[in-house]
N, C-alpha and C positions, 0 to 999 in steps of 0.2 A: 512537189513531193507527193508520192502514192502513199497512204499507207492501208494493207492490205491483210486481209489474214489467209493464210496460207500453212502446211503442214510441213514440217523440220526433213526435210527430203534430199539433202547435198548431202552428196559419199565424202567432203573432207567431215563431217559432222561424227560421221561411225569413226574414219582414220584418225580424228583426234581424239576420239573415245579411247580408243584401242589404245593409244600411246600413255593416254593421260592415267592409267588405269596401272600402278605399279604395283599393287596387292594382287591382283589377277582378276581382278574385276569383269563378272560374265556378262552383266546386264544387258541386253538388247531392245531396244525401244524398237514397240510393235506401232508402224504408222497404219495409220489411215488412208484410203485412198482420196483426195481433194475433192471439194465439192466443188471447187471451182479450178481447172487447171491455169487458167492466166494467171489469175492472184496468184498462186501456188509459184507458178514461174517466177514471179514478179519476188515477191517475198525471198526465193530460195537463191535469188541470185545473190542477196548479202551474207558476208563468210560469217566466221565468230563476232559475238561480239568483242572479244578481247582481241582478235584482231587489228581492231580499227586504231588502237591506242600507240600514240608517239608517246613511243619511254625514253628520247632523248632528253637527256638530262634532268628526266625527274622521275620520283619515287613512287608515282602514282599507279596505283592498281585500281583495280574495279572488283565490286565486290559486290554481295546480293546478300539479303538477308532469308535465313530460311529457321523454323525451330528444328531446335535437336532433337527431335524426336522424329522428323521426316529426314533431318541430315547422316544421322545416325541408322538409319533403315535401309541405305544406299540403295535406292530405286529410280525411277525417272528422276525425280526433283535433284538427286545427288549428281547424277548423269549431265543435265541441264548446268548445275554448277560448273563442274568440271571441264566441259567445254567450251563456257563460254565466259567464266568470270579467273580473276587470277585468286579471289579470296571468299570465304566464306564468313558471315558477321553474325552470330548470336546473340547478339545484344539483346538484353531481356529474358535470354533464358534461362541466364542466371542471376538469382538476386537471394539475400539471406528470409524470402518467405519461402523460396523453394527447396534452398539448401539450408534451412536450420530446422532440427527438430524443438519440441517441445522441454527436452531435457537440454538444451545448448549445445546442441551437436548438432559439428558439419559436416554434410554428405559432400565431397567433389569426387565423384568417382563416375559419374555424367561427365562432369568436365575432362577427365583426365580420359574417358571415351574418345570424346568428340577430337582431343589433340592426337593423339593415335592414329585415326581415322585420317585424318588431315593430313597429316605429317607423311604417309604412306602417299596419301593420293598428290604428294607435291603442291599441299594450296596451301597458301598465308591462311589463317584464323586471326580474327579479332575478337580478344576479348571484350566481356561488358561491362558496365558501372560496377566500381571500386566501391564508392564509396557515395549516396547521398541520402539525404532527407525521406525521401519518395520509396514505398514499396519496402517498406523495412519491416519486419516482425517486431513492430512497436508492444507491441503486448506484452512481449518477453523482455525487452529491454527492461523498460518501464518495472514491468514486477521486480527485475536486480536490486532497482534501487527504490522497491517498498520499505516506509518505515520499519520498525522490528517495534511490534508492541508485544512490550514481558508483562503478563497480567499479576498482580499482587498475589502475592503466594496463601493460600487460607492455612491459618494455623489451627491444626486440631488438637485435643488434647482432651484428657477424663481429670475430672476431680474429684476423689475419695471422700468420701463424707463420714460416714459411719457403718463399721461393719459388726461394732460391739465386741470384739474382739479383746478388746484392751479393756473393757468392764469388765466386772466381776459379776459372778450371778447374784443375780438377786437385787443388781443395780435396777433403779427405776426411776423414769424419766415422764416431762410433768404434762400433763392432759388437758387439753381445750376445756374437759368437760370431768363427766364422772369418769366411774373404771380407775384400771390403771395400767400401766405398759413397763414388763418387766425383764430384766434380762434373764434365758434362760437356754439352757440346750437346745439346738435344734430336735426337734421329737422325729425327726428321720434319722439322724445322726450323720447329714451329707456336711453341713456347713460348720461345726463350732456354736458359738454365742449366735442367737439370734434375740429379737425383741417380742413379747408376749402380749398382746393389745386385748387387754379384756380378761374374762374368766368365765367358767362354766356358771358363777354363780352372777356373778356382776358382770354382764356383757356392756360392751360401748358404746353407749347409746350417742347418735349423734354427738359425739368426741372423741378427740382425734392424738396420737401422742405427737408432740411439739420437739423442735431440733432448734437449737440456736447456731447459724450457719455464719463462719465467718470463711469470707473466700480467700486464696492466696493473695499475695501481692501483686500487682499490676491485673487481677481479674473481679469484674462485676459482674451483676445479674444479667444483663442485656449481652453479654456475648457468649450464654449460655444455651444451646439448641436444646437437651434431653434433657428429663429428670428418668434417670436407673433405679428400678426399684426388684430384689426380690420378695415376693407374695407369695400367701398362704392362705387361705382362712382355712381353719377348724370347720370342719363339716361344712354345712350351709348357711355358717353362724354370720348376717351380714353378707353375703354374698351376691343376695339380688338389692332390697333396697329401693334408693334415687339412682345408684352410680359411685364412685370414687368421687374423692373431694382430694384438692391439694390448694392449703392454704399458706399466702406468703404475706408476713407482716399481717395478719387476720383477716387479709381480702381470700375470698372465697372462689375458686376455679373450679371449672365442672371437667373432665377429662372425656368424657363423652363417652364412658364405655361403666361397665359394673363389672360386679368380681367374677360373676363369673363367664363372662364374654375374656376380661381378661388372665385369668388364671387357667381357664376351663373347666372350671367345676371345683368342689370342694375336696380338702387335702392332697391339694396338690403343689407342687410351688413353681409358681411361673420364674424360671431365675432370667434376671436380666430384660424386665419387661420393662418399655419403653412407652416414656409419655411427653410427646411435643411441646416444647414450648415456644415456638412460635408459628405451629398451624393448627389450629381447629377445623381445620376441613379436614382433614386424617386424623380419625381414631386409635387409639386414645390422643388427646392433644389440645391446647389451647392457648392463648397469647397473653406472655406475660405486657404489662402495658408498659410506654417509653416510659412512665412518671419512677417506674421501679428500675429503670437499666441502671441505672449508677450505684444503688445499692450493692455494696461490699460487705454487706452484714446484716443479717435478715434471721425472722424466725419462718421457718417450713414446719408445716404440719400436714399428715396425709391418712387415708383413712376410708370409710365406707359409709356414705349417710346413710344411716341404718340406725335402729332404734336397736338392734340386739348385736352387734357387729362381736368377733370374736376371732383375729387371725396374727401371724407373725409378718415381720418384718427384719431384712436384711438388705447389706450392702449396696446402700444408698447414693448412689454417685451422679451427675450430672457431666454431660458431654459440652467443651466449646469447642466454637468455630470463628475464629477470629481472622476479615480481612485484612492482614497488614497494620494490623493496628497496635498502638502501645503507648506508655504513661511517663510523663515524668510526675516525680509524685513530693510533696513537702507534708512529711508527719512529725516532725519534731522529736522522733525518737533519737536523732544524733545529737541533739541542744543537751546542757548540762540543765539540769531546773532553775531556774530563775533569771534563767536566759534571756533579755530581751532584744523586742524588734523593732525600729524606727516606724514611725506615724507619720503618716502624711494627710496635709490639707487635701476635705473631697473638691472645696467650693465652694460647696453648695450652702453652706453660711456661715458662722463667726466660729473658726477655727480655736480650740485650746483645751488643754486638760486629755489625758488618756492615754495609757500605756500597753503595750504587748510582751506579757511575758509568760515564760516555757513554766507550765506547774503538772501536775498530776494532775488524772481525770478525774473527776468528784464524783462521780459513777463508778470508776474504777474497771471502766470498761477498754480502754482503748493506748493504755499508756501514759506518755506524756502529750498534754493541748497544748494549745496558744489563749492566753484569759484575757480577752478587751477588756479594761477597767475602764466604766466610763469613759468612753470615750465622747468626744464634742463634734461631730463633724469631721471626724478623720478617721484613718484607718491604718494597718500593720502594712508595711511597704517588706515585699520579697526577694532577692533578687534568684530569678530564675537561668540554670543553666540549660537551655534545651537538649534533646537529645540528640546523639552525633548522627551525624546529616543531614538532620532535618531542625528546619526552619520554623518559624514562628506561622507561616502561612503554610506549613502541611497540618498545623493542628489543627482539632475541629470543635472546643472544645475545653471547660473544666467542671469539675464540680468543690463541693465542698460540704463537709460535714459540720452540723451547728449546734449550741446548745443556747439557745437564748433566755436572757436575765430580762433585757431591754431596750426597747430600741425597736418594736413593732412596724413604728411608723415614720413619721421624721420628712425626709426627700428622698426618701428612696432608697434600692441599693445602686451600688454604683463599684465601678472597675476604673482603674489608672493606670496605664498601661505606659511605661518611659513617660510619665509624667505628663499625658493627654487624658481627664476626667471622662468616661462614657458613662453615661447612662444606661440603666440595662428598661427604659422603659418609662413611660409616664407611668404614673400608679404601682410600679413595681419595685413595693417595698418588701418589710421580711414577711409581713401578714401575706402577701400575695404569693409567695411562694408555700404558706399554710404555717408557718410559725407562731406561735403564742411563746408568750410570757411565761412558760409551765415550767421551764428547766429542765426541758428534756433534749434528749439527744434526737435529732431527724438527722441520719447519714444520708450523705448526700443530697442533702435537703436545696440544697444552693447549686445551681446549674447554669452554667453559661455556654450557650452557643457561639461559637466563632465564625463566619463566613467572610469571603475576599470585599474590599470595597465595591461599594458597586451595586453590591446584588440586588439589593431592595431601591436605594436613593435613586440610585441610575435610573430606575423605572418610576421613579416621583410616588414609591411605596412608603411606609412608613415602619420603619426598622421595628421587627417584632419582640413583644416584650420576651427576655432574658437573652438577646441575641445581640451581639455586637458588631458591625465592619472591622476588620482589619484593614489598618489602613496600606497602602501599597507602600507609603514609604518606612514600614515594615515589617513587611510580609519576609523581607529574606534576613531577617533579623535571626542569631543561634542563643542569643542572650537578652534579658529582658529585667526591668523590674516590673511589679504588678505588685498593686494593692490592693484590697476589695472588702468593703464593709457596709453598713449600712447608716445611712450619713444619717445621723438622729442626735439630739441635745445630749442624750444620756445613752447611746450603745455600750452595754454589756452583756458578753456574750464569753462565751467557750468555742473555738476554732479547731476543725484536725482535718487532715486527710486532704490538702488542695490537690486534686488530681488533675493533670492536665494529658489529655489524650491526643496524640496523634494518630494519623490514618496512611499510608503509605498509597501512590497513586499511581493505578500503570503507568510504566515506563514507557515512553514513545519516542525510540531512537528514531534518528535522520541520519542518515549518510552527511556527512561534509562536502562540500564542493570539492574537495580536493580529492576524498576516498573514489566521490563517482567519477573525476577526471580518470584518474590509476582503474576502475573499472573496467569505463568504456574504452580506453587507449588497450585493454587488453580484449577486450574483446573485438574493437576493429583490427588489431592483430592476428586474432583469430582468423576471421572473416578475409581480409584482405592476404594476409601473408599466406593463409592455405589455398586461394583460389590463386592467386599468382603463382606459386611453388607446382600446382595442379596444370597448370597452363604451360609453364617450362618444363619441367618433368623434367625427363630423358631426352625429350626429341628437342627441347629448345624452341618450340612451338609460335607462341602465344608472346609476341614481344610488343605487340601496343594496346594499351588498357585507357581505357575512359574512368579516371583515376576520382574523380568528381563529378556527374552526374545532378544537373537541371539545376544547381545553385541559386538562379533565379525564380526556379518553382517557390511561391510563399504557401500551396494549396497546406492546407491541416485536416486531415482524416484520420480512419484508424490504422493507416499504413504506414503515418508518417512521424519520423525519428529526430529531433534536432540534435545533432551531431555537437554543434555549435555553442548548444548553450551548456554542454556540460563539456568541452573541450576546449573552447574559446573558437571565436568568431574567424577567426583566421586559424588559431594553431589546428583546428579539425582538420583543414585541407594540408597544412604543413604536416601535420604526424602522418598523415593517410599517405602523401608519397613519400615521407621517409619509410614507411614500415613496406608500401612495394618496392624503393631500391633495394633497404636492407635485406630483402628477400634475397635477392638474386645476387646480390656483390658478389658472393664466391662458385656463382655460377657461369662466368665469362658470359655473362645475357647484360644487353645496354637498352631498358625499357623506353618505349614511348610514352610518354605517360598524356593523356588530352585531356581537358576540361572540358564536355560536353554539356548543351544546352538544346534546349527542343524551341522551335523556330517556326511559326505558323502566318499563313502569310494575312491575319489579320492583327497579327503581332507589332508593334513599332518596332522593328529589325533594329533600324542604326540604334534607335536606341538603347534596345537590350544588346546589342553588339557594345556598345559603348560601356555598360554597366558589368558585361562580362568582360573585358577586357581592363578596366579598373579592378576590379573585384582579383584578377590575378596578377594584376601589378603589386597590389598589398599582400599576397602571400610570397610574394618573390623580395618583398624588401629586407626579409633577412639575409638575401645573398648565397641562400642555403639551400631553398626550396628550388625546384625548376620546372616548368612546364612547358613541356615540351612544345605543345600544340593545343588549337581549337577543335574539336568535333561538333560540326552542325547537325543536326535534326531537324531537319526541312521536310515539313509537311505542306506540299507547293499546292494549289488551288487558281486552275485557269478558270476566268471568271466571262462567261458570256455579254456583260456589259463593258462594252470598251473602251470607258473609264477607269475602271475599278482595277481591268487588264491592264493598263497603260501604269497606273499604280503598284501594282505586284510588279512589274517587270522594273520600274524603276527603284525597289525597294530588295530587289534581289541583287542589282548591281550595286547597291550604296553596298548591302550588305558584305558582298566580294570586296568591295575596294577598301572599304574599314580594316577587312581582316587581313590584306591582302599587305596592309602596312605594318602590321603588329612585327612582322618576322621570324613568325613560327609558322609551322606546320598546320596547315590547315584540311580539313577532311570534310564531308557530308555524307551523312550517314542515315539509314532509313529515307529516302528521298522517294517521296510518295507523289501520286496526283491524283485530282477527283477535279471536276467539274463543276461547277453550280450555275444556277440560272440567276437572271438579273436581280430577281427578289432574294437572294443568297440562299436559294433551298439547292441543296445538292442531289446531283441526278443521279440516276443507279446505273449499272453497267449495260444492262441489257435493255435501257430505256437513252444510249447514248448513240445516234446516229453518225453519218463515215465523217459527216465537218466537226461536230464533234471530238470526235478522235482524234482527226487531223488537226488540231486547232489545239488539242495538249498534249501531242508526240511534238507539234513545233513548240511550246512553252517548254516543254523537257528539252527539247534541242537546244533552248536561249538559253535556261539554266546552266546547262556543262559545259557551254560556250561560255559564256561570263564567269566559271571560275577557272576555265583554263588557260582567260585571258586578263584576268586580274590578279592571280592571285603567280604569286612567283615563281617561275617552275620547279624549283628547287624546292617548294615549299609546297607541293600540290600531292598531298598525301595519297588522295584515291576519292571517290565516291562508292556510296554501297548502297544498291537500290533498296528496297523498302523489302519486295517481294516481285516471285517470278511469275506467280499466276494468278489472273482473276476470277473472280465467284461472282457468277450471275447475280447475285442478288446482292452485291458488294457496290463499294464505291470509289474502290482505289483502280487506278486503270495499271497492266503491268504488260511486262513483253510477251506473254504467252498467254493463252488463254487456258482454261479449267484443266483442256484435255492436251493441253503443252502443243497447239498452234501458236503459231508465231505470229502478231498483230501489230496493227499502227505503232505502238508504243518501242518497239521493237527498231525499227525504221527509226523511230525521233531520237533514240541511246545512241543508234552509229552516227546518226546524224552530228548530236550532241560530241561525240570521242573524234570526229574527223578532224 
C-alpha cells in the first residue's frame, strides 16, 4: 500500500459536487497545481470515499466531524463533506456552556441552523451529548439550588419619654444638684411646654435635671441606639464649659461634643439632636456598658458641666434597634396577692422552711413582687410557657430584678432547670453580682447567660460565672420549669420582673432532595427537550442523539454536574431518554438514542466496555427505558514499539467483539490517530516521516476492518472521523492536509470501508 499526498483533481469529485448541492450551492474549489505529478496520479485514482461503502444490509454511513461554525460557512470544508461522507457529526458543539446563558436561557437557534443546512444538502446530522456530568455550566446549576439565607428582620422603633406637655407650668422636676428645672413655655413659642434648667439668677452649676425612665414592656436599655434630645441654652449661659454630660443611674457619660458644637451657638434650638449610644467614635456619642443593658428602669439626667449652665429642654426620646429579639416575661402582675409559688430543693444543703408569695412592692415602685420568706436552701419554682416558635435553645438569656433582706452569701446562686441544679459559678453568689443587705431594689440586677452545650466544657474551658450550657436534651424544649435563688440558710429577698429573652436566628433554608429532584428533571427538560425539538424541527433532521454522554468519566472540575446525585443514579439516565422520546412522540420521528463513552487506547477497553454495558443493563431493568445503541469515542494511538502495537490492536478487537454481542447498535465516533514513539512522547505532524504515515493509515485500516467484521451488520451504525484536516503543528493525523490535499490517511479509510 502507497500512501501518498496528492491534490483532489478527479472530475467525478466537481460532478458529485454539482449534484450533491440542492440549495444551489456555487462554491468551486480552487486546486493547486501538484508538486509531485505521480503521487497526485497515484492518490487521484481513489473515488469518494463514501464510495467505497457496502450498504448491503446495514445502516452504516460514514461521517466526519467538523464545528459549526466552519459547517455552517459552507466553504471547502463543507464541500469536502458533501462529497465524501454520507453525515456530518457535531458532537461537542453543543453543550449547555454554549447554549445557556447566564439568566437560564436557551439559545438553539445554532442548532436549528445547522439542521437546515443539512437537510437541504441531503446529509444525515448527528446530534451531541444529551445529557452528562462533563462540560455542564455547573455554576448555574449549583447556585438553583443555593441555600436561601432570610437575615433577622431589625426592629426599629422611638420611645417617647418626656415632652412636658402633660405638666402644667410651673411643674418642677428634681436636680443632681443646685438650680432648678421648671416647666414653662417655650420662649420661641415653636413647641408648647418645655423644661427651664436654671435661671438668670441661680444658674446650674455642675447639676443636671433627673427623669426617672421606665421603659415599655418587652424593652431595656441595651437595645436602645439614640438618646433625642431638643436644646437650647439661653445665650451662652453653659454653653462652652467641659461638654454635655448624660447621666444614667449616676454613672457619668461624656457625649464628646459641647453646646455649642451641638446646638450652634447660643438661642437657638437644636430640635432633634442626636447622641450615640453605642459609639463613641462619632460625635456626639458614647457606650452605654453591658452591666446596664437589662435595665428596664433607670434615672437619666442630662445637662452641661458647666459651672453657670442656663438652657431648655424638650422631647426627650430614644431610638431602638432590635435584632429579632423578644421576652417572655413573669411579673406577677396577673397573681391575686397572696398568691403562692412552690419551692424547690437547690442541693446544695439541708433543705426546709421558706415560702413564695405574690404581696405588694414595699417601695411601691413596681406593682406586685414575689417575697422569699426565709427561705433554707431552696427556691420559687416557675413554670414557663415559651414563646410560639421558639424553643428553649433560641433563648440567650434571663434576667431578674432583686431586692435583697438576706442571703449575701450561702452556696451561691444557682438555676434548676426541669429539675437539673446548675450552678451559675464558683464564688457567684448575690454579693458577686453587687447586692448588699440594704433593701434596695437593683433591677435587673440578676443575669443569666444562656449558651448551647458544649461551648466552653467541649474545649475543657471553664463555664463562666453567670453563664449556663443548655443542655441538648433541651434545647428544643417550648415549656420549661425554672427556679432560681440564692441557696443560703436564711434567703430573703423581694423578686420581679424574670425576663427571659430570645433572639431570633437567620434562617437558612435548603432545598429538599425531592424540591432539587423536580428542579433539575425541569431543567433537563429544558435542555434536552429543546435541543431535540431543535434538531427535528420541520425537516425531521437529527434522529440519533448521544443521550448520555462519558458515564464513566469520574473527572470533577468546575464543569462538572452530577446529574445522579440529585436525580438518582439510574433514574438520571431513565428521565433523560424519557423526556427525548416524549419530545418527539407526536412527531412520527423514532430517535436513536446511544450511550456514548470516550475510549483511549491506554484505557482497559474490555473493561470499561464491560462497566458500560452493565451500567445500561440497570437502566433498562425497568422495562421502560431503552437504549438503543453504543457510541465509541476512539481516540486510537499507533505506537512505534511493537509491543505496545501488538497490544492496541488486540484491545481494539476485544473491544468490537464485547460490543459486537450486546445487540445493539453500535457506532464510533470522533476516531482519531497520532503516533508516539517508544518512550510514549507523541510525535507532531510535520515531524512524522512517509513509514510513519504508512504505519497509521494501516492501524486505521485494521480499526474499520474489525468493526465491520465483528460487529453485526445490521448493527454497524457508521463511523465518524474525528476531523478532515491536519495542522502542522497538531498531532492527530487526517485524510487531508491543511490546504485539503489528500494524504496517507486518506488511502488507510478506503482501505478500512473496502
Amino acid at each position: 500500500m502507497k500512501y501518498i499526498n496528492s491534490k483532489i483533481i478527479a472530475f467525478t469529485f466537481i460532478a458529485a459536487l454539482t449534484m450533491s448541492c440542492t440549495d444551489e450551492y456555487k462554491y468551486r474549489l480552487e486546486l493547486e497545481k501538484p508538486q509531485d505529478l505521480a503521487m497526485s496520479e497515484y492518490l487521484s485514482q481513489f473515488d469518494l470515499l463514501k464510495s467505497y461503502i457496502n450498504r448491503d444490509g446495514t445502516p452504516f454511513q460514514l461521517a466526519a466531524g467538523i464545528p459549526v461554525s466552519e459547517f455552517v460557512k459552507k466553504d471547502i470544508g463543507y464541500s469536502t463533506l458533501l462529497t465524501n461522507f454520507d453525515a456530518v457529526d457535531l458532537n461537542g458543539s453543543y453543550d449547555p456552556i454554549t447554549a445557556l446563558n447566564t439568566e437560564g436561557i436557551y439559545n438553539f437557534g445554532d442548532m436549528q441552523t445547522a439542521v437546515e443546512i443539512a437537510a437541504k444538502a441531503g446529509m444525515t446530522l448527528y446530534g451531541g451529548v444529551l445529557c452528562s456530568n462533563q462540560g455542564q455550566r455547573a455554576a448555574y446549576y449549583n447556585k438553583l439550588i443555593e441555600p436561601i439565607d432570610i437575615p433577622v428582620e431589625v426592629q426599629k422603633g422611638t420611645t417617647k419619654l418626656f415632652n412636658f406637655e402633660n405638666d402644667e407650668i410651673g411643674t418642677s422636676y428634681p436636680m443632681t444638684g443646685n438650680s432648678s428645672a421648671v416647666v414653662e413655655e417655650d420662649p420661641t413659642g415653636e413647641s408648647g411646654h418645655v423644661l427651664h434648667v436654671g435661671t438668670d439668677d441661680v444658674k446650674a452649676a455642675y447639676s443636671y435635671p433627673k427623669f426617672h425612665v421606665i421603659l415599655p414592656g418587652g424593652r431595656k436599655l441595651g437595645d436602645y441606639v439614640r438618646l433625642n434630645i431638643d436644646l437650647r441654652f439661653k445665650e451662652d449661659h453653659g454653653i462652652w464649659g467641659d461638654g454635655l454630660r448624660v447621666f444614667i443611674n449616676g454613672n457619668e457619660y461624656k457625649p464628646n461634643t459641647n453646646g455649642n458644637t451641638f446646638c450652634g451657638g447660643g438661642n437657638k434650638w437644636k430640635r432633634e439632636g442626636t447622641i450615640n449610644l453605642k459609639d463613641a467614635t462619632t460625635s456626639p456619642g458614647f457606650v452605654v456598658p453591658e452591666s446596664l443593658g437589662n435595665l428596664t428602669e433607670f434615672d437619666l439626667a442630662i445637662g452641661s458641666y458647666s459651672g453657670g449652665a442656663q438652657f431648655y429642654l424638650d422631647n426627650i426620646s430614644m431610638d431602638y434597634e432590635v435584632s429579632g429579639k423578644g421576652t417572655t416575661v413573669i411579673n406577677f402582675e396577673g397573681d391575686n396577692l397572696n398568691a403562692t409559688y412552690p419551692m424547690v430543693e437547690s442541693g446544695a444543703g439541708a433543705a426546709g422552711g421558706g415560702t413564695a408569695t405574690v404581696v405588694e412592692d414595699p417601695d411601691g415602685e413596681s406593682g406586685k413582687v414575689l417575697y422569699i420568706d426565709h427561705a433554707v436552701h431552696s427556691f420559687p419554682e416557675f413554670t414557663v410557657k415559651l414563646a410560639d416558635g421558639k424553643t428553649l435553645g433560641d433563648y440567650s438569656g434571663m434576667s431578674m430584678d432583686m431586692r435583697l433582706s438576706n442571703g449575701m452569701y450561702g452556696a451561691g446562686m444557682f438555676v434548676k432547670i426541669n429539675g437539673q441544679m446548675i450552678s451559675l459559678g464558683k464564688d457567684q453568689n448575690a454579693a458577686a453580682y453587687g447586692f448588699q443587705e440594704n433593701k434596695q431594689w437593683k433591677r435587673g440586677g440578676v443575669f443569666v447567660t444562656f449558651v448551647k452545650e458544649g461551648t466552653y466544657t467541649a474545649l475543657s474551658k471553664d463555664v463562666p460565672a453567670t453563664t449556663i450550657e443548655i443542655p441538648n436534651s433541651m434545647k428544643d424544649l417550648n415549656e420549661i420549669t425554672f427556679a432560681i435563688g440564692s441557696s443560703s440558710g436564711n434567703w430573703t429577698a423581694y423578686i420581679d420582673n424574670l425576663i427571659f429573652v430570645w433572639e431570633a436566628k437567620p434562617q437558612h433554608i435548603e432545598m429538599t432532595e425531592d424540591e432539587k429532584k423536580t428542579l433539575f428533571t425541569k431543567e433537563m427538560e429544558k435542555w434536552i427537550g429543546g435541543m431535540v425539538y431543535a434538531g427535528v424541527n420541520e425537516t425531521k433532521s437529527v434522529q440519533a442523539w448521544n443521550i448520555i454522554g462519558n458515564p464513566l468519566d469520574k473527572t470533577v472540575n468546575d464543569k462538572t454536574f452530577d446529574w445522579g446525585k440529585y436525580l438518582g443514579e439510574v433514574d438520571y439516565a431513565r428521565t433523560a431518554v424519557k423526556i427525548a422520546r416524549d419530545t418527539v412522540k407526536n412527531s412520527n420521528v423514532d430517535l436513536d438514542l446511544f450511550v456514548s463513552n470516550t475510549f483511549g487506547q491506554y484505557d482497559e477497553m474490555g473493561t470499561m466496555a464491560d462497566e458500560l454495558i452493565s451500567l445500561v443493563d440497570a437502566w433498562e431493568e425497568d422495562n421502560v427505558t431503552k437504549i438503543d445503541g453504543y457510541n465509541i469515542q476512539l481516540n486510537a494511538i499507533y505506537s512505534k514499539d511493537a509491543t505496545f502495537q501488538n497490544g492496541n490492536e488486540t484491545m481494539i478487537t476485544n473491544l468490537f467483539d464485547k460490543l459486537g454481542k450486546t445487540g445493539k447498535l453500535i457506532r464510533v465516533s470522533d476516531l482519531s490517530m497520532m503516533v508516539e514513539e517508544p518512550d510514549g512522547n507523541f510525535i507532531a505532524i510535520n515531524k512524522l516521516t512517509e513509514e510513519d504515515r504508512a504505519a497509521a493509515a494501516s492501524y486505521m485500516a485494521f480499526i474499520m476492518q474489525e468493526y465491520r467484521k465483528l460487529i453485526p451488520a445490521d448493527k454497524q451504525y457508521g463511523i465518524s472521523i474525528s476531523g478532515i484536516t491536519e495542522t502542522n503543528t497538531g498531532y492527530k493525523l487526517c485524510p487531508w492536509t491543511s490546504d485539503y490535499n489528500r494524504n496517507g490517511m486518506y488511502e488507510g479509510i478506503v482501505d478500512g470501508l473496502k
